[in-house]
N, C-alpha and C positions, 0 to 999 in steps of 0.2 A: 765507042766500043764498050759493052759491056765489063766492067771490075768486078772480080770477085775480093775481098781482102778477109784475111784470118791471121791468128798467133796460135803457133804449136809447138811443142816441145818436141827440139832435133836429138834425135837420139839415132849414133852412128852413123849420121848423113843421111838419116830414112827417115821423111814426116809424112804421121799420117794425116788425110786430109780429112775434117769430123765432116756430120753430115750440113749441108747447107742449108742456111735459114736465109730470111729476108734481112737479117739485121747485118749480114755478111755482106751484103751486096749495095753497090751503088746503084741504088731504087731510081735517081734520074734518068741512068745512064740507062738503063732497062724498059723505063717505059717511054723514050726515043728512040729504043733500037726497033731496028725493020723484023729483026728476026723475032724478040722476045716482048715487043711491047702489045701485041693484043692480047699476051696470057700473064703480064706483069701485076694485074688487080685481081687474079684469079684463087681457087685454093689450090689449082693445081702446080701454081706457078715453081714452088721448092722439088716438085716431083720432076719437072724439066728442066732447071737448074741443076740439080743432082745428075743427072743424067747427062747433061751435057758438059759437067764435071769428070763423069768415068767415064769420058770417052778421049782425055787428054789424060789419066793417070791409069795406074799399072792396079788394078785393083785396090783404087782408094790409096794408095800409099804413092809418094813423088821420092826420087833419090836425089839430093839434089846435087851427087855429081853428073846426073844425064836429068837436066828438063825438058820437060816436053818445048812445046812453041808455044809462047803466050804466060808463060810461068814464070814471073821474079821471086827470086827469097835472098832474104835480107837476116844471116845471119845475128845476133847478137851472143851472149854470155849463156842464156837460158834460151828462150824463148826465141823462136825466129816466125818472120813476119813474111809471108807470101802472098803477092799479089798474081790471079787469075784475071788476064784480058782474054773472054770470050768475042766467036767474031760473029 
């Protein structure tokens, strides 16, 4: 299963999600998926990425008293850490 991972600043329980790049992502785990591994070496690969990010989040922004399905976040002090499993 595809991982996405990022750190973003929780502010009032609303994080927003920045745009994805490849350093976000677990690059294995991507070019073994069925779904994402023939466009994993591609340039188009973060345009499909992204997109298949706003299709689990409310316009780019997660709350994280209601997450989607496939959404962890892992509170801390400042900075909270969300992990995306894409299927």
């Amino acid at each position: 299963m595809p991982t996405i991972k990022f750190k973003v600043k929780c502010t009032g329980g609303v994080l927003k999600v920045p745009r994805i790049k490849s350093h976000h992502c677990e690059m294995h785990e991507f070019r073994i998926s069925d779904v994402f591994g023939s466009v994993s070496n591609t340039a188009s690969f973060e345009h499909i990425v992204n997109r298949a990010v706003r299709k689990l989040t409310q316009y780019g922004y997660i709350e994280s008293d209601n997450l989607p399905a496939g959404v962890t976040v892992v509170t801390g002090s400042l900075l909270a850490s969300v992990t995306i499993n894409l299927k």
